[in-house]
N, C-alpha and C positions, 0 to 999 in steps of 0.2 A: 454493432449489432447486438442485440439482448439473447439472451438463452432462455427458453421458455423451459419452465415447470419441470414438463418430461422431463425433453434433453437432460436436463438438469440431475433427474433421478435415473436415466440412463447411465451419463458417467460417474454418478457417484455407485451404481451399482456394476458396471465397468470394473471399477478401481477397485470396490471389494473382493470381485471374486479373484480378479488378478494376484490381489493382497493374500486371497486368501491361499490358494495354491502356492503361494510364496511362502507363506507360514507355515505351511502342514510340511512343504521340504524340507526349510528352514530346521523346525522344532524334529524333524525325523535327524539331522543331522547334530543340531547343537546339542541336545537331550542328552546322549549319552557320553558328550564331555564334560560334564554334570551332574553326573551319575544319575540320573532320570533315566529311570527305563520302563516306558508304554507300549505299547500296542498302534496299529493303527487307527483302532475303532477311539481309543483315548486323544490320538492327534486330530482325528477329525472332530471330535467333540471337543475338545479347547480350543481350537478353532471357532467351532461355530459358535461357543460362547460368544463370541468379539463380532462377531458378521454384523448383528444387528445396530450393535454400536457404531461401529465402522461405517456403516450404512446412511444412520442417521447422522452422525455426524461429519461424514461428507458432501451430504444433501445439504445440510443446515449452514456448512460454510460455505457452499458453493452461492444460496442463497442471498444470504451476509454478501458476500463480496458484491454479486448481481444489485443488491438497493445499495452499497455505498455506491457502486459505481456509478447508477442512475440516478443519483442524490446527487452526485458532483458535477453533471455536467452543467 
């Protein structure tokens, strides 16, 4: 069965924001055995640097995968 379009930009934005709240614990917990010390308004903002990348780039391979796969049958 194919994944259309949406879907497609559904779970890759699924996965960001999943990713993303992952990261913002992640980086509140690692940060300071690293001597990095921010704020939260700092962890949400390096964070969302990355969102859009994130974004695009799990649209774009989910894409990718969708035409190899419909190339090979």
């Amino acid at each position: 069965m194919r994944q259309s379009r949406a879907m497609s930009m559904v779970e890759a934005a699924t996965n960001v924001v999943v990713g993303y709240v992952l990261a913002i614990a992640t980086q509140i917990v690692v940060f300071p055995w690293f001597g990095i010390e921010t704020g939260l308004g700092e962890h949400l903002t390096i964070g969302l640097a990355f969102v859009g990348v994130s974004l695009a780039r799990g649209y774009l391979l989910r894409r990718l995968f969708e035409t190899i796969r419909i190339r090979g049958r």
